[in-house]
VOGU-3710 file (C-alpha; in Angstrom, 3 decimals, decimal comma):
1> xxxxxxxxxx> 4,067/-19,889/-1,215  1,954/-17,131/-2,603  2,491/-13,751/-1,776  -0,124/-10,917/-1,582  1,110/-7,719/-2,582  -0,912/-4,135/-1,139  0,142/-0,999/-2,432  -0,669/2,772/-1,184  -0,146/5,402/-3,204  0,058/8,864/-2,031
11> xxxxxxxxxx> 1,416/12,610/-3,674  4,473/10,829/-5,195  5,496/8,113/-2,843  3,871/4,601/-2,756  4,341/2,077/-0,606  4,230/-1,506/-0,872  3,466/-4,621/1,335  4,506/-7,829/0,942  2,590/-10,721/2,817  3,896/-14,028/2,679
21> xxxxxxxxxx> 6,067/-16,045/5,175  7,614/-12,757/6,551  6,087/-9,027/5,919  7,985/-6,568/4,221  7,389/-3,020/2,905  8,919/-1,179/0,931  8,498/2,448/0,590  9,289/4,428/-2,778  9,390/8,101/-3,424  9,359/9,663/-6,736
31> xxxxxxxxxx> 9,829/5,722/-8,408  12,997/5,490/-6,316  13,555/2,868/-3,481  13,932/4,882/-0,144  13,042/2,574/2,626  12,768/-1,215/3,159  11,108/-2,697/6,529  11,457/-6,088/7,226  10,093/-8,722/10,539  6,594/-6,035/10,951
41> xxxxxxxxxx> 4,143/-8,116/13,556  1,219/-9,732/11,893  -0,949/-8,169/14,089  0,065/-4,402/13,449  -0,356/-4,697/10,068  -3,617/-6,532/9,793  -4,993/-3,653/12,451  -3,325/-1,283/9,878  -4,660/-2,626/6,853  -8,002/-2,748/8,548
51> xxxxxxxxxx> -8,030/1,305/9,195  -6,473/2,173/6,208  -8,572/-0,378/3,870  -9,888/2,355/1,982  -6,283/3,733/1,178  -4,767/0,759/0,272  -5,188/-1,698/-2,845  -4,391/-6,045/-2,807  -3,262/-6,729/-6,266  -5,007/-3,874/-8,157
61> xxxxxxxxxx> -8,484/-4,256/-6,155  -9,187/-2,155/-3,296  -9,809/-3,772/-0,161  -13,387/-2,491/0,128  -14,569/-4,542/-3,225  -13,384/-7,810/-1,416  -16,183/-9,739/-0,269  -16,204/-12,618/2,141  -18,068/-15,722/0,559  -20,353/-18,230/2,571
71> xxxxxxxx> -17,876/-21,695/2,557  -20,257/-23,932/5,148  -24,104/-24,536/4,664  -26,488/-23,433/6,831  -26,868/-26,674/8,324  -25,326/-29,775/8,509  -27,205/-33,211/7,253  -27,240/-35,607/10,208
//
């Protein structure tokens, strides 16, 4: 299963979020580990992610550059 990986980096600490069957983050300070979170709701962290988009980065891209692409035509062929 893939895993998506958001990082925030602020002063000296950074924290990272990993997204894949569970959510974890893990928060570092000065390079060292300090704090690990595990079993954060879905739901608080997508409403988190969605505040904070401009603060945090998904696998070196920030969040802002994503852009949602068109998958279904505009109409169907019956």
């Amino acid at each position: 299963m893939k895993t998506l990986v958001f990082r925030k980096k602020h002063d000296n600490r950074e924290e990272v979020l990993f997204i894949s069957n569970q959510i974890r983050r893990h928060t570092l300070s000065g390079g060292r580990l300090i704090k690990i979170e595990e079993g954060l709701r879905p739901i608080g962290i997508a409403v988190m992610l969605s505040r904070e988009r401009k603060e945090w980065m998904l696998e070196g891209r920030a969040l802002d550059e994503h852009e949602v692409t068109r998958r279904w035509p505009d109409q169907l062929d019956v």
